[in-house]
C-alpha positions as CSV (number, residue, x, y, z in Angstrom):
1,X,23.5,28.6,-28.0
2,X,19.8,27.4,-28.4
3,X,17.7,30.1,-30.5
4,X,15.2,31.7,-28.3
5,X,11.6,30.0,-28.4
6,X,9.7,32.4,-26.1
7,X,6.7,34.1,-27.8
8,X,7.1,37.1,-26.0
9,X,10.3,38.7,-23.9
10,X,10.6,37.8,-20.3
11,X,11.0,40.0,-17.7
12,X,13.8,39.2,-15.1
13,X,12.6,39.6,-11.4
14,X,15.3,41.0,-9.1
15,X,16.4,40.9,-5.8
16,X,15.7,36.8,-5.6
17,X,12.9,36.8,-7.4
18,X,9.1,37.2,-5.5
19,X,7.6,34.4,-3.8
20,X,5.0,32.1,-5.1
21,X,3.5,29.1,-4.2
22,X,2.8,25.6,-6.9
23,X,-0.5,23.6,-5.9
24,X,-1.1,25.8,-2.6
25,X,1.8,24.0,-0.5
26,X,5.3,24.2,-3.0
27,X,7.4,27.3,-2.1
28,X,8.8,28.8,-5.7
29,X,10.9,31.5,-6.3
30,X,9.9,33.7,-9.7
31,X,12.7,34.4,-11.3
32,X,11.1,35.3,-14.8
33,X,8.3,36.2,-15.8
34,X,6.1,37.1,-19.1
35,X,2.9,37.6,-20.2
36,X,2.8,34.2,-21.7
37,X,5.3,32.3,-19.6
38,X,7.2,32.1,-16.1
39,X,10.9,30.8,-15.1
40,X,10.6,29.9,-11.6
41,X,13.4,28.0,-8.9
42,X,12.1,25.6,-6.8
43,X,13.4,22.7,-4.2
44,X,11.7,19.9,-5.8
45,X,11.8,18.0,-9.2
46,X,8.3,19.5,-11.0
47,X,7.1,16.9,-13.5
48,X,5.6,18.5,-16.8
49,X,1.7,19.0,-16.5
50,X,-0.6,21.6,-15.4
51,X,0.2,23.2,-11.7
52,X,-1.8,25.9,-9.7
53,X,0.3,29.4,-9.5
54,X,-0.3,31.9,-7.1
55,X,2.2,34.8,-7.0
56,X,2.8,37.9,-5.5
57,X,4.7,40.9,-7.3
58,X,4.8,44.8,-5.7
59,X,1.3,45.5,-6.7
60,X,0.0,42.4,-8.3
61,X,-0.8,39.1,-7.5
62,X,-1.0,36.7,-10.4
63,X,-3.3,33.2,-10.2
64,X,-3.4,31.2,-12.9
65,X,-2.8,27.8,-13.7
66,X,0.9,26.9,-15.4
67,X,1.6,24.4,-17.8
68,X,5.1,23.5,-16.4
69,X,6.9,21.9,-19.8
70,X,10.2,21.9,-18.0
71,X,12.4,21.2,-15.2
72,X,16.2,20.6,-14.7
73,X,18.7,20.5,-12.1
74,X,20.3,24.0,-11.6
75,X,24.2,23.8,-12.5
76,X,26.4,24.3,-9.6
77,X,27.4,27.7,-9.8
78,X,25.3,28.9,-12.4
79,X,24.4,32.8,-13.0
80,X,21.9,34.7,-11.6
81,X,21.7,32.3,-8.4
82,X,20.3,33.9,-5.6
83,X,20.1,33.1,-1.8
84,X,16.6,31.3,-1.4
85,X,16.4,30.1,-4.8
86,X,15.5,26.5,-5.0
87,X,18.0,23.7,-6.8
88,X,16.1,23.1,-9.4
89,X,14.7,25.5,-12.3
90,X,11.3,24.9,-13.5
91,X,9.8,26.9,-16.8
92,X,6.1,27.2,-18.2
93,X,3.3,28.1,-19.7
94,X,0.5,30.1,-17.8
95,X,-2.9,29.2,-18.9
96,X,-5.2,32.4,-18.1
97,X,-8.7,31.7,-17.0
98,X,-9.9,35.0,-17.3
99,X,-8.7,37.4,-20.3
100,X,-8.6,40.4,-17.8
101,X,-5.6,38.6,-15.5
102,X,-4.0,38.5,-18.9
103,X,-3.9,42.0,-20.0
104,X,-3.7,43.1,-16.1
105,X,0.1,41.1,-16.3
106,X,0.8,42.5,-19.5
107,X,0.2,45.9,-18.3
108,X,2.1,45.6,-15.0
109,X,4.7,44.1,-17.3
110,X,5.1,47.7,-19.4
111,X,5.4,49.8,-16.5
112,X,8.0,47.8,-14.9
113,X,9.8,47.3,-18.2
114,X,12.0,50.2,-17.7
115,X,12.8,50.0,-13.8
116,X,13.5,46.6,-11.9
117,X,11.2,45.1,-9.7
């Protein structure tokens, strides 16, 4: 098993993940998210580089730009699949603009820590 690389724990989204949408017209599904970083599913190969992120959580929306670093085909099979999840799995980097969208993540993070979203 790979050693973990994540700066800071991510936070899995259930029920399919929210919605979310790469460069205002590619349909993503979060599956992951933390204040430094984002897993996401999606139906298209992302290359690496720097996409636009809007996503929408139960009381937050998040829009940032992501440094997508990278994406792979999902295995067939593979666990935690979920209806409407795209085929391929697509991890990142989210570059905050503003410092406030930050620390507003971080503390939507903390309440939701203990009870599933």
């Amino acid at each position: 098993m790979e050693p973990e690389r994540r700066r800071s724990s991510r936070v899995v989204v259930q029920d399919g993940g929210s919605s979310a949408l790469l460069r205002g017209s590619v349909p993503a599904v979060v599956r992951d998210i933390s204040s430094g970083g984002v897993g996401l599913a999606v139906d298209v190969l992302l290359e690496p580089g720097i996409y636009a992120l809007t996503a929408l959580f139960r009381g937050l929306c998040v829009a940032t730009p992501v440094r997508i670093t990278r994406c792979r085909l999902r295995a067939p099979g593979e666990a935690g699949e979920a209806p409407g999840d795209g085929g391929w799995l697509a991890g990142g980097e989210l570059l905050w603009r503003d410092e406030a969208d930050a620390v507003a993540l971080r503390r939507w993070l903390l309440r939701r820590d203990a009870a599933p979203f």
